[in-house]
C-alpha positions, 0 to 999 in steps of 0.5 A: 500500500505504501508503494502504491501512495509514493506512485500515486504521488509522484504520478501527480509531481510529475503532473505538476512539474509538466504543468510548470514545464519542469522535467524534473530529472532526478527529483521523483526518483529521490523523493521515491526512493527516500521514502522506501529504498526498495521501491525497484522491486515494486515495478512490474518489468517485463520487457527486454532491457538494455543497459548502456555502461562506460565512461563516456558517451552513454546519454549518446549512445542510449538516445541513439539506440532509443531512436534505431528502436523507436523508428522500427516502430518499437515501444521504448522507455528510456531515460533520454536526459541521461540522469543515469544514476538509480535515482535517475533511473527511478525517476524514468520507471516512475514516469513511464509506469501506470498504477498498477505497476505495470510499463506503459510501453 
């Protein structure tokens, strides 16, 4: 039930913040997850997944295997601001997900 309180409320922040042209980045993500620091296994994933790691060039590389899949006309989540640690990555699932944990792509 807690779980489902901080999607609801980051569903209406990020509402918000797309009222007041934010994106917002990180900002979901760590309220989320300082509020329970296991909110990763509440998402229901099941989808492939990629993960882009490296020292350089990773929001580059991840915006352009975004587009190769999303021109083939696939559904893709993807952290396209390269906000890239786990609060960043939060911040993507928590956008990206319905209500019922489940991806919208």
């Amino acid at each position: 039930m807690k779980n489902f309180f901080i999607l609801f409320a980051m569903k209406l922040l990020h509402l918000g913040l797309k009222i007041a042209g934010k994106k917002g980045g990180n900002f979901l993500g760590k309220i989320a997850y300082d509020w329970n620091p296991n909110i990763f296994k509440y998402f229901k994933i099941n989808c492939p997944i990629i993960a882009v790691t490296a020292t350089n060039g990773k929001t580059m590389t991840n915006n352009a295997i975004c587009h190769v899949f999303q021109t083939a006309g696939k559904k893709v989540i993807s952290n396209l601001e390269g906000n890239n640690m786990e609060t960043g990555i939060l911040s993507t699932l928590l956008k990206a997900s319905t209500l019922t944990r489940k991806n919208k792509s």
